[in-house]
Biopython code that builds the backbone (N, CA, C, O; Angstrom):
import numpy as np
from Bio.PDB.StructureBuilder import StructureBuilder

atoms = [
    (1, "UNK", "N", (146.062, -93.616, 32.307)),
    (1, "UNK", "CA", (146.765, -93.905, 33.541)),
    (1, "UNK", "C", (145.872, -93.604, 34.736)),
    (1, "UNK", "O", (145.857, -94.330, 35.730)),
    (2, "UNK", "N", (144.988, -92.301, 34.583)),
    (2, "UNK", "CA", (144.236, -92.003, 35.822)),
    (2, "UNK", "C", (143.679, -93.198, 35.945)),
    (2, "UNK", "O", (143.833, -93.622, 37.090)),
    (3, "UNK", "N", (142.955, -94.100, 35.086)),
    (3, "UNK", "CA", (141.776, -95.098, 35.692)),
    (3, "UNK", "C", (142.677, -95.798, 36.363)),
    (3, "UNK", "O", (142.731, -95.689, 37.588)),
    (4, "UNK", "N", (143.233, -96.339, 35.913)),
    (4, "UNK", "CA", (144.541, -97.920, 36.332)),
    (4, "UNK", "C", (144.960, -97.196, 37.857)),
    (4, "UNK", "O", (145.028, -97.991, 38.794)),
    (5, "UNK", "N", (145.147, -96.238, 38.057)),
    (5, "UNK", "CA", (145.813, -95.487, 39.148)),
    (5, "UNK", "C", (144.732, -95.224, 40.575)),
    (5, "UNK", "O", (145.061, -95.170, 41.760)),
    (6, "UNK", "N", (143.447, -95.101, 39.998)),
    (6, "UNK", "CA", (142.594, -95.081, 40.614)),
    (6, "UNK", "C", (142.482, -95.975, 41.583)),
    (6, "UNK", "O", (142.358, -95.735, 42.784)),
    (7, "UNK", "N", (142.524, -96.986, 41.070)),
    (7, "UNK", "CA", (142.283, -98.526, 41.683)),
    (7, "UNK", "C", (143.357, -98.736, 42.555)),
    (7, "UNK", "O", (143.318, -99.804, 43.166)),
    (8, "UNK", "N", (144.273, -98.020, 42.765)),
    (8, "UNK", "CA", (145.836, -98.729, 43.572)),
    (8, "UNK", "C", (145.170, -98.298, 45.324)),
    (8, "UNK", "O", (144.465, -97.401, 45.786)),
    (9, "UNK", "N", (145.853, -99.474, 45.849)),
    (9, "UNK", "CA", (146.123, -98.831, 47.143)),
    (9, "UNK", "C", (146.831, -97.996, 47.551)),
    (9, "UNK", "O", (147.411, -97.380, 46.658)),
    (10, "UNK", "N", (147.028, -97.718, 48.462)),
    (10, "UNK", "CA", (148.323, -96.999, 49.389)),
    (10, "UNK", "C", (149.114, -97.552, 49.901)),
    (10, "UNK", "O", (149.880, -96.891, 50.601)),
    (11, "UNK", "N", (149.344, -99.275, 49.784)),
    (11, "UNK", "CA", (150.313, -100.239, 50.256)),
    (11, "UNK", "C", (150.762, -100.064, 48.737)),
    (11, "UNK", "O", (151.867, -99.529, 48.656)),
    (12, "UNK", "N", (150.255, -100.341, 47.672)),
    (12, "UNK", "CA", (150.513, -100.483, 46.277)),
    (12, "UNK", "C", (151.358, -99.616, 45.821)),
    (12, "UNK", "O", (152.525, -99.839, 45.498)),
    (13, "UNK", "N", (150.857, -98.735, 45.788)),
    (13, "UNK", "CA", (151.541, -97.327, 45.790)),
    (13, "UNK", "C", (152.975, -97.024, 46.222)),
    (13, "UNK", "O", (153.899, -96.582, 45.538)),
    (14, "UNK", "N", (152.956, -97.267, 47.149)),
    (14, "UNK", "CA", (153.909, -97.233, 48.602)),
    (14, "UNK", "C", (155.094, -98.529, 47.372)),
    (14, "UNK", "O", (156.024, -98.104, 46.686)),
    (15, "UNK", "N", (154.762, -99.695, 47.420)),
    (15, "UNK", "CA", (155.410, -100.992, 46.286)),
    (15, "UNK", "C", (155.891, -100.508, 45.343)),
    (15, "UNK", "O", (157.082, -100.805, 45.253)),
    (16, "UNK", "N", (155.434, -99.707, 44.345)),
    (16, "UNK", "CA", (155.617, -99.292, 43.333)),
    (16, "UNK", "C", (156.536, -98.173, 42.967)),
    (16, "UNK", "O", (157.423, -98.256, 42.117)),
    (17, "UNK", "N", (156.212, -96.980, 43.774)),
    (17, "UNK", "CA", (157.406, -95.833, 44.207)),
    (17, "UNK", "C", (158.687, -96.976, 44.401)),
    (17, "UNK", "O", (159.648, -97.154, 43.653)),
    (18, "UNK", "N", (158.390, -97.575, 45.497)),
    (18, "UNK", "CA", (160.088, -98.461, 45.984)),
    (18, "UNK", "C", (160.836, -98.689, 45.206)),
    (18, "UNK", "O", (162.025, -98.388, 45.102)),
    (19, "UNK", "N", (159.640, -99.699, 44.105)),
    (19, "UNK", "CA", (160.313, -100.282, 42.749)),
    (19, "UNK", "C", (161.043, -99.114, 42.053)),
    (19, "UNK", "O", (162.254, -98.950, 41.900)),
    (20, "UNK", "N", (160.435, -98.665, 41.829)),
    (20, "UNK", "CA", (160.712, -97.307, 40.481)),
    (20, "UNK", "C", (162.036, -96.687, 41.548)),
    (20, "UNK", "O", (163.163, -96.943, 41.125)),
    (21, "UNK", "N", (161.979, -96.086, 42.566)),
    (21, "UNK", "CA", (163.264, -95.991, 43.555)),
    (21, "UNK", "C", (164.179, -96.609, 43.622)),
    (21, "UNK", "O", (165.082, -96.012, 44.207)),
    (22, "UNK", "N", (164.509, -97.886, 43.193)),
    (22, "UNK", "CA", (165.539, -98.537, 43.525)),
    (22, "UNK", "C", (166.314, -99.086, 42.022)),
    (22, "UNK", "O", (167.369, -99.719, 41.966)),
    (23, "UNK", "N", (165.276, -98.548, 40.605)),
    (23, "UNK", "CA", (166.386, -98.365, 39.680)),
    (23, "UNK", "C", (167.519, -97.811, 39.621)),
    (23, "UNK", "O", (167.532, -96.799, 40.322)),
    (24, "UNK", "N", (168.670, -98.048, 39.002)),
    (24, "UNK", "CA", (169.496, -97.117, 38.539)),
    (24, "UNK", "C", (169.056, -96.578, 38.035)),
    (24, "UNK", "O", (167.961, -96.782, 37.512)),
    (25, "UNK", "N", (169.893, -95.405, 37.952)),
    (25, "UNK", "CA", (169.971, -93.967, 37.206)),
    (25, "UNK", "C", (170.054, -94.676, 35.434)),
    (25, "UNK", "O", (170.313, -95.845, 35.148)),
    (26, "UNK", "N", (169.705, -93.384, 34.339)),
    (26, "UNK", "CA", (169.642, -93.787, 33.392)),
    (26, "UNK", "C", (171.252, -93.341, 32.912)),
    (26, "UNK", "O", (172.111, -92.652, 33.462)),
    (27, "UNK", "N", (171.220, -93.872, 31.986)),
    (27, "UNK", "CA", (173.428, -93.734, 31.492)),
    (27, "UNK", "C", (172.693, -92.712, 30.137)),
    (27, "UNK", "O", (171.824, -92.906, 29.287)),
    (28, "UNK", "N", (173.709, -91.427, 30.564)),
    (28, "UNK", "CA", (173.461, -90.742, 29.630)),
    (28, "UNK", "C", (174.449, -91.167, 27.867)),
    (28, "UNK", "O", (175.596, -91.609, 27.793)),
    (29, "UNK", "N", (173.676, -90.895, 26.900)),
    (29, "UNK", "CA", (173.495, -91.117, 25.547)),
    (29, "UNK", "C", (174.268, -90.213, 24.554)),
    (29, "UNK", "O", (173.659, -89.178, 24.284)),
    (30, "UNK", "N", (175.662, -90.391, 23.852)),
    (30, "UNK", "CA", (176.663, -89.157, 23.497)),
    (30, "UNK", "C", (175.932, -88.422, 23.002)),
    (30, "UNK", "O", (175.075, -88.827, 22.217)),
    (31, "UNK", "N", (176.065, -87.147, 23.321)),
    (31, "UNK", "CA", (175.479, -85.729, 21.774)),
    (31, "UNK", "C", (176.640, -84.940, 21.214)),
    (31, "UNK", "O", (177.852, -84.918, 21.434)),
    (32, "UNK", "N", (176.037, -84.475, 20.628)),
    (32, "UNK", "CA", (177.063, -83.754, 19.165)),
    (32, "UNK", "C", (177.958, -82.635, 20.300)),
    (32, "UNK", "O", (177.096, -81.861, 20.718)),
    (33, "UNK", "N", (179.114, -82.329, 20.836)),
    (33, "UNK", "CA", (179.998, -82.689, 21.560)),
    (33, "UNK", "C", (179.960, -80.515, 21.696)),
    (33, "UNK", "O", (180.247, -79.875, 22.708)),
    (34, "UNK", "N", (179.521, -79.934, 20.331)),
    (34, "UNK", "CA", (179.519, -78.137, 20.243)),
    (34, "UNK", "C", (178.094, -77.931, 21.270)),
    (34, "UNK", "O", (178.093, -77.000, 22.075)),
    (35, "UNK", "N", (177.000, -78.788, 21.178)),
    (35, "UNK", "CA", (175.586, -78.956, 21.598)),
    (35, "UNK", "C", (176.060, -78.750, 23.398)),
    (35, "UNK", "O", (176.245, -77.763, 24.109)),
    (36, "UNK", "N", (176.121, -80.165, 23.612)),
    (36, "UNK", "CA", (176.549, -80.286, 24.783)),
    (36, "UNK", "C", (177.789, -79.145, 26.009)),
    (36, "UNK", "O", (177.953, -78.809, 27.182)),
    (37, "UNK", "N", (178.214, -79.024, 24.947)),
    (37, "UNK", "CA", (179.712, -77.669, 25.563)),
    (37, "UNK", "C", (178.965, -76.826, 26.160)),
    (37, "UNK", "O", (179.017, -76.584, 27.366)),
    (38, "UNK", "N", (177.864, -76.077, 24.979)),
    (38, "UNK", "CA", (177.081, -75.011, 25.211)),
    (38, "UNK", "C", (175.920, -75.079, 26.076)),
    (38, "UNK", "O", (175.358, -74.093, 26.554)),
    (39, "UNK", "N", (175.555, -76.406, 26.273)),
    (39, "UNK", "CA", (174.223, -76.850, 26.998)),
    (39, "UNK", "C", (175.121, -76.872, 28.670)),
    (39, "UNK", "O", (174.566, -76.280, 29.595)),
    (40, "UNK", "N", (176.225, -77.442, 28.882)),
    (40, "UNK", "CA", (176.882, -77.541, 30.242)),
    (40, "UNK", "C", (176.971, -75.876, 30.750)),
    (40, "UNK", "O", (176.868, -75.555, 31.934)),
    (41, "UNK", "N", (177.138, -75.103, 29.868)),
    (41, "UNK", "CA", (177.473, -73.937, 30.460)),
    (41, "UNK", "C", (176.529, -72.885, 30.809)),
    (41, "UNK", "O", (176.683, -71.897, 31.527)),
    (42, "UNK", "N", (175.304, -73.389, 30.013)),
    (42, "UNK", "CA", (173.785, -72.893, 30.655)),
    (42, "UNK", "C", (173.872, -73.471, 31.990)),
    (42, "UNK", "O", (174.089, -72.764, 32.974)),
    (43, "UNK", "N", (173.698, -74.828, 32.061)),
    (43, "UNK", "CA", (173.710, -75.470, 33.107)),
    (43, "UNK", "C", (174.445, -75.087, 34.508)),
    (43, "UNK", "O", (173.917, -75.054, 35.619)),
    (44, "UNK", "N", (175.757, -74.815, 34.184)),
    (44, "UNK", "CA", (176.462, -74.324, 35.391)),
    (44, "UNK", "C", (176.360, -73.279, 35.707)),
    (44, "UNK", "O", (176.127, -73.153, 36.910)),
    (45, "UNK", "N", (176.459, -72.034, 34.921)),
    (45, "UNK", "CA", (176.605, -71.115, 34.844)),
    (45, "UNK", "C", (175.875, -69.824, 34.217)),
    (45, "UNK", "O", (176.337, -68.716, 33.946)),
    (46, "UNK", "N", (174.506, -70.378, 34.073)),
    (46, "UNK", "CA", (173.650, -69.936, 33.433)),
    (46, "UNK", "C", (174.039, -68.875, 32.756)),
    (46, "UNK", "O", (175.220, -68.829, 32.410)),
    (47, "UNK", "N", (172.976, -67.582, 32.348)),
    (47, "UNK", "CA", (173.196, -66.414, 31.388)),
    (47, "UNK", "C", (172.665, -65.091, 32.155)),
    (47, "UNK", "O", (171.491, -64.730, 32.077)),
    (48, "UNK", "N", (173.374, -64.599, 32.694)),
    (48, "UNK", "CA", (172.924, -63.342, 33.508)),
    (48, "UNK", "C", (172.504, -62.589, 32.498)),
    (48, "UNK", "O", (171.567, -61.844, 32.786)),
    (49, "UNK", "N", (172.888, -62.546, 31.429)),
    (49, "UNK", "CA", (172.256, -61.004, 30.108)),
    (49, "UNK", "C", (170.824, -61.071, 30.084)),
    (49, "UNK", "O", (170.006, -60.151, 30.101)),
    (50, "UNK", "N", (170.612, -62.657, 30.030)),
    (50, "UNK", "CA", (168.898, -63.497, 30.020)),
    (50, "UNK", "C", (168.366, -63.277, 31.511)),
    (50, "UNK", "O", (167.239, -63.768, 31.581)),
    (51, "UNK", "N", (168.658, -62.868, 32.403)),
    (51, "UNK", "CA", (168.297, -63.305, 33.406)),
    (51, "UNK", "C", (168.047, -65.100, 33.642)),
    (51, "UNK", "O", (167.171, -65.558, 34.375)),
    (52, "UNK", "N", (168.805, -65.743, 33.025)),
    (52, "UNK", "CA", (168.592, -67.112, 33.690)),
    (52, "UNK", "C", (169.319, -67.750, 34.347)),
    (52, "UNK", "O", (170.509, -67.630, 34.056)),
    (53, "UNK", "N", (168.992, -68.624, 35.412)),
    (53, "UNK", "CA", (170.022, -68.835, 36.805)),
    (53, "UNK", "C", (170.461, -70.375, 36.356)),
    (53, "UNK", "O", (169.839, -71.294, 35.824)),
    (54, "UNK", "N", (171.531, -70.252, 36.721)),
    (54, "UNK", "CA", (171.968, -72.193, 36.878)),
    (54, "UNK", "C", (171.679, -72.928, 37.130)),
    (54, "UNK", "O", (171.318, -73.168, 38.282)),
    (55, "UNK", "N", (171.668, -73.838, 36.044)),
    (55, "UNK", "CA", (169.933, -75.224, 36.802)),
    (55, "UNK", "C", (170.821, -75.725, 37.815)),
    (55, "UNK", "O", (170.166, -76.300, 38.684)),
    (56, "UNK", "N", (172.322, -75.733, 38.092)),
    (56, "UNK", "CA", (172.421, -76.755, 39.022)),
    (56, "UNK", "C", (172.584, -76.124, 40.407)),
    (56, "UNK", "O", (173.246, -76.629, 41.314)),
    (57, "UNK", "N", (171.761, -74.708, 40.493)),
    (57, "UNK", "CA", (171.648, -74.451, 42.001)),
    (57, "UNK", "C", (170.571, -75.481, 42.357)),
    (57, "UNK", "O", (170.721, -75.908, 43.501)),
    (58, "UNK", "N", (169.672, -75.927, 41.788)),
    (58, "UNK", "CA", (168.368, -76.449, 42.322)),
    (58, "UNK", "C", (168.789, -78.116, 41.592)),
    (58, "UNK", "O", (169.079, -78.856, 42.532)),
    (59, "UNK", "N", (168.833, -78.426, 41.032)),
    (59, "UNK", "CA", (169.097, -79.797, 40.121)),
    (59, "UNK", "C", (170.273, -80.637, 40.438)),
    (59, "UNK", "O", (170.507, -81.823, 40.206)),
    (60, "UNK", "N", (171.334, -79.181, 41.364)),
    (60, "UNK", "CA", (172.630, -80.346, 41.829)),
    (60, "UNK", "C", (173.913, -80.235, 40.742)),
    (60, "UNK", "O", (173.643, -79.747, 39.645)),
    (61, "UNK", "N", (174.789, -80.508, 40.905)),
    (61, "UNK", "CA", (175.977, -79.985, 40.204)),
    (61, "UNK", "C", (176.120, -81.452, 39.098)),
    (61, "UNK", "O", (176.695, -81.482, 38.010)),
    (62, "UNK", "N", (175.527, -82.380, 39.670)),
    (62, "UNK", "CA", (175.790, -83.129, 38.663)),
    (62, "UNK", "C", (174.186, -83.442, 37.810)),
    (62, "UNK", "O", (173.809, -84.262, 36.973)),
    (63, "UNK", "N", (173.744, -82.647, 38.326)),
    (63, "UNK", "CA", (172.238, -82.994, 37.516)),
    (63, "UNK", "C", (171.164, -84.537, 37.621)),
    (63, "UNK", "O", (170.378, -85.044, 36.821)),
    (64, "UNK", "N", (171.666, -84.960, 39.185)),
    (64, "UNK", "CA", (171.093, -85.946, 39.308)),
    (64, "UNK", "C", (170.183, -85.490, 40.638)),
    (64, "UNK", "O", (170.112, -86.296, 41.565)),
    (65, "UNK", "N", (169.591, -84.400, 40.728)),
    (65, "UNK", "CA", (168.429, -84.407, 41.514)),
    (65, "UNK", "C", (168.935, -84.083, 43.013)),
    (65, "UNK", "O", (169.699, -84.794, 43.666)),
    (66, "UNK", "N", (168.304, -82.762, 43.460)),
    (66, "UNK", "CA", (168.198, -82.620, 44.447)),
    (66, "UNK", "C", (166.907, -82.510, 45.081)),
    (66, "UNK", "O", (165.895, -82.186, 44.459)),
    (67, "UNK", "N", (166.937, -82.826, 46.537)),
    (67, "UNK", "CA", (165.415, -83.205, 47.277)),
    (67, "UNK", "C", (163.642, -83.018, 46.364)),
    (67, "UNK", "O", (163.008, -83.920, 45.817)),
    (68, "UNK", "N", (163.376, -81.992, 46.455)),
    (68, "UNK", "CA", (162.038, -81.985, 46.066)),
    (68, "UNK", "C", (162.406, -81.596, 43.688)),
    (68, "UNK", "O", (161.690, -81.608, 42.686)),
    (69, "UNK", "N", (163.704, -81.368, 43.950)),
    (69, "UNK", "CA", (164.220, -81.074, 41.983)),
    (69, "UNK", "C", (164.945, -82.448, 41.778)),
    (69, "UNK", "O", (165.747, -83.031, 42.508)),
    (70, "UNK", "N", (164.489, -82.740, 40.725)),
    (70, "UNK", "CA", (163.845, -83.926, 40.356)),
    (70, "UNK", "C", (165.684, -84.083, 39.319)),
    (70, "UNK", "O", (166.328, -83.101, 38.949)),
    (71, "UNK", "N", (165.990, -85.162, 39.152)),
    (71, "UNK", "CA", (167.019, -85.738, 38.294)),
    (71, "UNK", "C", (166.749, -84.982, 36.654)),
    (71, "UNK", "O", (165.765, -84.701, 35.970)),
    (72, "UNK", "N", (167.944, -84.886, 36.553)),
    (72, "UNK", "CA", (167.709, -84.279, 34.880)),
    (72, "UNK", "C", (168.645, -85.010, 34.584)),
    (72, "UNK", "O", (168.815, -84.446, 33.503)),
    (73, "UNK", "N", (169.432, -85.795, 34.585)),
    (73, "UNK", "CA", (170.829, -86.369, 33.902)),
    (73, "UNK", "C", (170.234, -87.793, 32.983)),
    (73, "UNK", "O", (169.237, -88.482, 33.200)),
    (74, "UNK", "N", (170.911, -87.864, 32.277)),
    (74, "UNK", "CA", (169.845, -89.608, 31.608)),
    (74, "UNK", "C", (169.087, -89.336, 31.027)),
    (74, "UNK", "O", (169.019, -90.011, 30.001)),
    (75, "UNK", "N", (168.011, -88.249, 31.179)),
    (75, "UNK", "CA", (166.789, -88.212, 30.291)),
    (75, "UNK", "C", (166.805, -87.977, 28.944)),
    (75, "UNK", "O", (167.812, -87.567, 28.366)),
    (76, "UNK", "N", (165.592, -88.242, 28.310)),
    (76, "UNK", "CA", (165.522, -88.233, 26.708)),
    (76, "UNK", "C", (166.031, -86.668, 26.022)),
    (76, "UNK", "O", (165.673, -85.656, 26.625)),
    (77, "UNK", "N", (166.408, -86.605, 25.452)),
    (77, "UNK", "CA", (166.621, -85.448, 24.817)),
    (77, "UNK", "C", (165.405, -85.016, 24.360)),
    (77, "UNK", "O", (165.227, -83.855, 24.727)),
    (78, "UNK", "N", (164.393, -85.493, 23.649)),
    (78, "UNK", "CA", (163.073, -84.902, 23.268)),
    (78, "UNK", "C", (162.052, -84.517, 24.434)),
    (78, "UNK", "O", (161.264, -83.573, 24.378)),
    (79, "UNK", "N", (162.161, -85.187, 25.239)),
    (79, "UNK", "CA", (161.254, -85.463, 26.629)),
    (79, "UNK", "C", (162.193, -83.508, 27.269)),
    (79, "UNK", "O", (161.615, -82.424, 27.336)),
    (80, "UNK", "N", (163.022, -83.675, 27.451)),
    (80, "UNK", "CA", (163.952, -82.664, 28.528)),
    (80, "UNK", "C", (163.273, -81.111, 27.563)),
    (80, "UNK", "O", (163.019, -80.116, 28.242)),
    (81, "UNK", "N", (163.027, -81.053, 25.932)),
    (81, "UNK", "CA", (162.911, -80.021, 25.492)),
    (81, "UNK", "C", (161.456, -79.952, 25.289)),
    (81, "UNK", "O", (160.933, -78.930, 24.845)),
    (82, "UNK", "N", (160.937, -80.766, 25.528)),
    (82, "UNK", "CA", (158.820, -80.797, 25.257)),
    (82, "UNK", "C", (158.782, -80.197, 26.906)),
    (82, "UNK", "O", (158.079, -79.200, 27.076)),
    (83, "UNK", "N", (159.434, -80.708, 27.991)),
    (83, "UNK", "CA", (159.465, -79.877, 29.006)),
    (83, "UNK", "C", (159.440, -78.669, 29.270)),
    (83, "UNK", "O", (158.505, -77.959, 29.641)),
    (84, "UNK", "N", (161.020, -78.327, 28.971)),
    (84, "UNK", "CA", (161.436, -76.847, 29.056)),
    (84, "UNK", "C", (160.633, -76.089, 27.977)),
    (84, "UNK", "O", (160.626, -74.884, 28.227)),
    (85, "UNK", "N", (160.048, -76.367, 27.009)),
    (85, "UNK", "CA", (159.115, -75.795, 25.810)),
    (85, "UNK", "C", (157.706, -75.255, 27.206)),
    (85, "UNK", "O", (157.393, -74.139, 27.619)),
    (86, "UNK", "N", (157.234, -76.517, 27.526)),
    (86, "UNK", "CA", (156.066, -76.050, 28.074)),
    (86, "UNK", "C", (156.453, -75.024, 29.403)),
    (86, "UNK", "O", (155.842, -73.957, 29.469)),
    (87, "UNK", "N", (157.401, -75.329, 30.387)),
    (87, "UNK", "CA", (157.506, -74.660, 30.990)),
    (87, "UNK", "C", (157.655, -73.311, 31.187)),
    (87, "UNK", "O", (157.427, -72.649, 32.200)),
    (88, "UNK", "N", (158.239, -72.824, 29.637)),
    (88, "UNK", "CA", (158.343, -71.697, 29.290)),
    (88, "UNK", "C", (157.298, -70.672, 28.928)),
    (88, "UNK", "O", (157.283, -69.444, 29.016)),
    (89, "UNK", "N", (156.383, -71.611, 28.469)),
    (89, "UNK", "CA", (154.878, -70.567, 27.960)),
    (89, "UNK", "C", (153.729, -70.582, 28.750)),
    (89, "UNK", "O", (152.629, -70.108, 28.467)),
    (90, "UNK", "N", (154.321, -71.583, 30.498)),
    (90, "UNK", "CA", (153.324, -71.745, 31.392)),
    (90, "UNK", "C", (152.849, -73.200, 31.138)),
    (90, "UNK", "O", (152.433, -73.900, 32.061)),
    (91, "UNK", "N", (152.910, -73.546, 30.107)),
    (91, "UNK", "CA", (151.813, -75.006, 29.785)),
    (91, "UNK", "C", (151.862, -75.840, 31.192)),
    (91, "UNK", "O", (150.918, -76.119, 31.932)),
    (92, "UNK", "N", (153.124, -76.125, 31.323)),
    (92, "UNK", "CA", (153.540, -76.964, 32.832)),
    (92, "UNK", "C", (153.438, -75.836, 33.766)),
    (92, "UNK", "O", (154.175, -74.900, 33.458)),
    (93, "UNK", "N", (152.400, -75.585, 35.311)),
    (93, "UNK", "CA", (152.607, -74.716, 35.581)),
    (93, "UNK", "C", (153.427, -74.929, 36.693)),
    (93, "UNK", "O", (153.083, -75.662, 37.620)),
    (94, "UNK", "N", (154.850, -74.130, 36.642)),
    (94, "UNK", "CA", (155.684, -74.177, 38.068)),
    (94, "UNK", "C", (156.726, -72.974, 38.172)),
    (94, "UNK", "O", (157.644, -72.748, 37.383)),
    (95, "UNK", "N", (156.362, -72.201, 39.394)),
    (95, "UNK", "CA", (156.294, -70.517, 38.640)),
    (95, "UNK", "C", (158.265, -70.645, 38.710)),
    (95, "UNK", "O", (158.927, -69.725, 38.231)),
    (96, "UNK", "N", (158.995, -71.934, 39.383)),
    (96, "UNK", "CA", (160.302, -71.548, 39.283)),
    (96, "UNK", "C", (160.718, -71.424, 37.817)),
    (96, "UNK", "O", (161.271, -70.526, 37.183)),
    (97, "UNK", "N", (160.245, -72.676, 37.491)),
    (97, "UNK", "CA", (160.348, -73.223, 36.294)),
    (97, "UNK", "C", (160.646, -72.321, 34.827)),
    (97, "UNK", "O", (161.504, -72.220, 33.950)),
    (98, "UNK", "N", (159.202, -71.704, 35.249)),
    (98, "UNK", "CA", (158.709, -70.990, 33.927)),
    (98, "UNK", "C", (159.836, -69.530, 34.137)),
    (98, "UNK", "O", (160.251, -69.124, 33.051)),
    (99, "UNK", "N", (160.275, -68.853, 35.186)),
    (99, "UNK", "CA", (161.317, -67.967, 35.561)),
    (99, "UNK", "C", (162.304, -68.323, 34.922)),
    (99, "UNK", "O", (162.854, -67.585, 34.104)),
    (100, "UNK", "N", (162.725, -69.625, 35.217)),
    (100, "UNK", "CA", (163.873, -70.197, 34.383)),
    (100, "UNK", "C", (163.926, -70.470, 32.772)),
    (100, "UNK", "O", (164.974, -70.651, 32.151)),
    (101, "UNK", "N", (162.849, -70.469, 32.303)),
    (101, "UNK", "CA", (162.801, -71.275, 31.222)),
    (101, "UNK", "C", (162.181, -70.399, 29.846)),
    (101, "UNK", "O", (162.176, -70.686, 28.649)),
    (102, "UNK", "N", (161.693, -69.267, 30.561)),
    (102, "UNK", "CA", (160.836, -68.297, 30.007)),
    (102, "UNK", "C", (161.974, -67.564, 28.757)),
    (102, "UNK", "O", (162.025, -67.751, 27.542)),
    (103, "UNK", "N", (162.608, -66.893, 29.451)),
    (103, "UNK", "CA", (164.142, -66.339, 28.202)),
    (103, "UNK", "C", (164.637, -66.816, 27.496)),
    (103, "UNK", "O", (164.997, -66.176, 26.509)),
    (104, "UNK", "N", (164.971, -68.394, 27.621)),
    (104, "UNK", "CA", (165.920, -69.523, 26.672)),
    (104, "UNK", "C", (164.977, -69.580, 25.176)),
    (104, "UNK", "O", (163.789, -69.695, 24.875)),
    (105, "UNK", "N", (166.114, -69.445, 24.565)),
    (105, "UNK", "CA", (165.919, -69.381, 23.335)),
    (105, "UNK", "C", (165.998, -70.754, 22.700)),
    (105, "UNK", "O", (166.727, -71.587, 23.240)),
    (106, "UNK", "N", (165.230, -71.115, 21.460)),
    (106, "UNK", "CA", (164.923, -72.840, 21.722)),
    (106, "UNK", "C", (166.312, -73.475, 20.962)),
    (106, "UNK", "O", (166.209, -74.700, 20.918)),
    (107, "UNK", "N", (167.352, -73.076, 20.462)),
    (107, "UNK", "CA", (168.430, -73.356, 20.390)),
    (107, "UNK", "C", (169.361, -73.676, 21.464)),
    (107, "UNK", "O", (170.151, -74.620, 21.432)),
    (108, "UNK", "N", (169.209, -72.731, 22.540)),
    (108, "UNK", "CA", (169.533, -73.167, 24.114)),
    (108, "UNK", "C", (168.901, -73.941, 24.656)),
    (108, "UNK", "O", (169.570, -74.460, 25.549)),
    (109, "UNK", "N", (167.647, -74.429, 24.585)),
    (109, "UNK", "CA", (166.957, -75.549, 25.316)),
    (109, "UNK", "C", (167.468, -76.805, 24.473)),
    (109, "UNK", "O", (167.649, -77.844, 25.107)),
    (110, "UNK", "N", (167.695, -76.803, 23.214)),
    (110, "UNK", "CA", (168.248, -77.843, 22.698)),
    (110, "UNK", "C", (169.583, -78.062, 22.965)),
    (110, "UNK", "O", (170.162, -78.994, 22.407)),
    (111, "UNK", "N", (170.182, -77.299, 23.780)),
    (111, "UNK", "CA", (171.499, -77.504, 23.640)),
    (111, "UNK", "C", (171.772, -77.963, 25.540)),
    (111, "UNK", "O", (172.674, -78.607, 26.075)),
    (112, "UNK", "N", (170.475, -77.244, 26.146)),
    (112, "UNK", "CA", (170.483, -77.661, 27.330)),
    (112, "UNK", "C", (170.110, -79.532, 27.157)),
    (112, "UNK", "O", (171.068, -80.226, 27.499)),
    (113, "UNK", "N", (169.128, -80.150, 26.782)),
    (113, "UNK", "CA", (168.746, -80.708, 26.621)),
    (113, "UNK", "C", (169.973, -82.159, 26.083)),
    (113, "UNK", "O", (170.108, -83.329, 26.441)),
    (114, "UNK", "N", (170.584, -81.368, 25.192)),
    (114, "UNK", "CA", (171.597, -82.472, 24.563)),
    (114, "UNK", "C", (172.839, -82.682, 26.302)),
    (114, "UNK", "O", (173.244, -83.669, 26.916)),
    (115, "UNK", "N", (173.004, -81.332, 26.463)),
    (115, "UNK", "CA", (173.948, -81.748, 27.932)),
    (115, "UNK", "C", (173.422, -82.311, 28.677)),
    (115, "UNK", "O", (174.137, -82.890, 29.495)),
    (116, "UNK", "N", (171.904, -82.458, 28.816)),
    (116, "UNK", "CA", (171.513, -83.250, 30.425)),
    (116, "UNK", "C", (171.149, -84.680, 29.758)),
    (116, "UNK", "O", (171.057, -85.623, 30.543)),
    (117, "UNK", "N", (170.948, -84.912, 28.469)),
    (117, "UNK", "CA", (170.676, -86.625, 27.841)),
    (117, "UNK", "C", (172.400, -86.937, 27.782)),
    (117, "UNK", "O", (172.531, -88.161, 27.803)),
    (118, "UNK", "N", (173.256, -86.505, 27.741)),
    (118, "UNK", "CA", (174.364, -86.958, 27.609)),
    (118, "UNK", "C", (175.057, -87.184, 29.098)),
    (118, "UNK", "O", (176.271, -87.377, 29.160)),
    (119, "UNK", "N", (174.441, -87.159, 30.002)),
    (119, "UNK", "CA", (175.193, -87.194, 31.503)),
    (119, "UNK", "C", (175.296, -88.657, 32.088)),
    (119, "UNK", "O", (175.824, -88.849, 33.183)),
]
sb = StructureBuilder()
sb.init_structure("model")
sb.init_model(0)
sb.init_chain("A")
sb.init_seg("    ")
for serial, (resi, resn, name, xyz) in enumerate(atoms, 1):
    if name == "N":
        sb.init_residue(resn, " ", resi, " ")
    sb.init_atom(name, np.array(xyz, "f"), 0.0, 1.0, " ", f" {name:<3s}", serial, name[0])
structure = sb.get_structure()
């Protein structure tokens, strides 16, 4: 992607964001219904025992993205937990992130994961 990307303008660029901007949202995909229960309630209400905070102070109550926090609703279920995986051990570095993501146990990221592909 870097080479192909290289080559763009800044009018191009500018075209392309628009495009990709003016999709709809993706339609979230049913999950196994115990997954999801448990994944919404990370989500809202995170786990104070863990120290982990509610994604939807920053992500939005419905999980479709607030200003500079990016949409989580729609996304792949594998994609949402290769995320929260890396974010957790630093791989992705983003020091909110990894705060958040660092305690979850990977049964909770899967279960986070199944609630935000199912939205």
């Amino acid at each position: 992607m870097w080479g192909m990307a290289a080559r763009l303008t800044d009018e191009r660029i500018l075209e392309i964001a628009a495009y990709y901007a003016s999709q709809p949202p993706p339609v979230g995909k049913p999950a196994e219904r115990p997954s999801v229960a448990a994944g919404e309630k990370i989500f809202t209400e995170g786990i104070e025992a863990q120290q982990i905070v509610p994604c939807q102070g920053c992500h939005g109550a419905e999980a479709a993205g607030n200003g500079p926090f990016p949409r989580l609703a729609g996304q792949h279920s594998r994609y949402l937990k290769k995320q929260m995986e890396a974010y957790a051990v630093n791989l992705r570095a983003n020091e909110i992130m990894h705060q958040s993501a660092k305690n979850l146990t990977d049964l909770q990221i899967a279960q986070l994961a199944a609630y935000l592909s199912s939205r």
